[in-house]
C-alpha positions in Angstrom: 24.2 -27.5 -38.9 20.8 -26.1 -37.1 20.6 -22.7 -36.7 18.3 -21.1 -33.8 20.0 -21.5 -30.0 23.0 -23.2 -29.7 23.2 -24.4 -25.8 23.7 -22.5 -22.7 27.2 -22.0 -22.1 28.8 -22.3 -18.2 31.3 -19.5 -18.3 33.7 -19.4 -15.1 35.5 -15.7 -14.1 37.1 -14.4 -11.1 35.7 -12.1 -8.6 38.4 -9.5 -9.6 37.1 -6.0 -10.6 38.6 -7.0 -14.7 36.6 -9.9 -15.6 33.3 -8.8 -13.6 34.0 -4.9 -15.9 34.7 -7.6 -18.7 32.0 -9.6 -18.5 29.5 -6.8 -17.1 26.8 -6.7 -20.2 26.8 -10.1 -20.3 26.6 -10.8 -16.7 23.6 -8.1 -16.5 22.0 -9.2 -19.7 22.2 -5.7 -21.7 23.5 -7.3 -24.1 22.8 -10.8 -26.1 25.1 -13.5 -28.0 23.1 -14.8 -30.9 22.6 -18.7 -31.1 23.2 -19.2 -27.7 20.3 -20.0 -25.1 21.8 -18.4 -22.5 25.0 -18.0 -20.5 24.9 -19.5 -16.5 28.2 -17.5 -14.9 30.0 -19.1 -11.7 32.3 -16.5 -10.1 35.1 -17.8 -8.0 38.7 -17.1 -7.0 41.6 -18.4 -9.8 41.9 -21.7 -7.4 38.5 -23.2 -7.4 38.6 -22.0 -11.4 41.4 -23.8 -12.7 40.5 -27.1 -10.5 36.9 -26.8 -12.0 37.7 -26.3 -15.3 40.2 -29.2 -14.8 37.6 -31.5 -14.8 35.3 -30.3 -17.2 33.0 -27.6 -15.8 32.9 -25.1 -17.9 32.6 -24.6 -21.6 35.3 -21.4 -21.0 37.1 -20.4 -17.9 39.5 -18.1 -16.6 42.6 -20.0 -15.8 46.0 -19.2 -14.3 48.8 -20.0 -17.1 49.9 -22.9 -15.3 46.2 -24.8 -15.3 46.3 -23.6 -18.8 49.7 -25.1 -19.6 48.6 -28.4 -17.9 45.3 -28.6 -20.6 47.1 -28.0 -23.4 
């Protein structure tokens, strides 16, 4: 396994003020995830989420429990 930058990850989140305050020093680059060549965020509402990450989008997503329940 190569060590050094990983990829850059496509993260999805809602607009709602608890994944922005989640996701907030990532989102403003205060802070950095080792390995990874940086993170490329797509904020939209729970909808458009789950029928993105439903066919493949995103390497993580916020989902509602019933797109996650239809991935597993």
């Amino acid at each position: 396994m190569r060590l050094g930058a990983v990829k850059r990850l496509r993260i999805g989140i809602s607009t709602c003020p608890n994944d922005t305050f989640a996701f907030h020093a990532l989102l403003t680059g205060e802070v950095e995830c080792a390995g990874v060549d940086g993170i490329d965020f797509e904020l939209l509402d729970v909808e458009k989420l789950n029928e993105r990450m439903l066919r493949g989008a995103f390497d993580a997503c916020k989902v509602s429990i019933h797109a996650a329940l239809s991935m597993a």
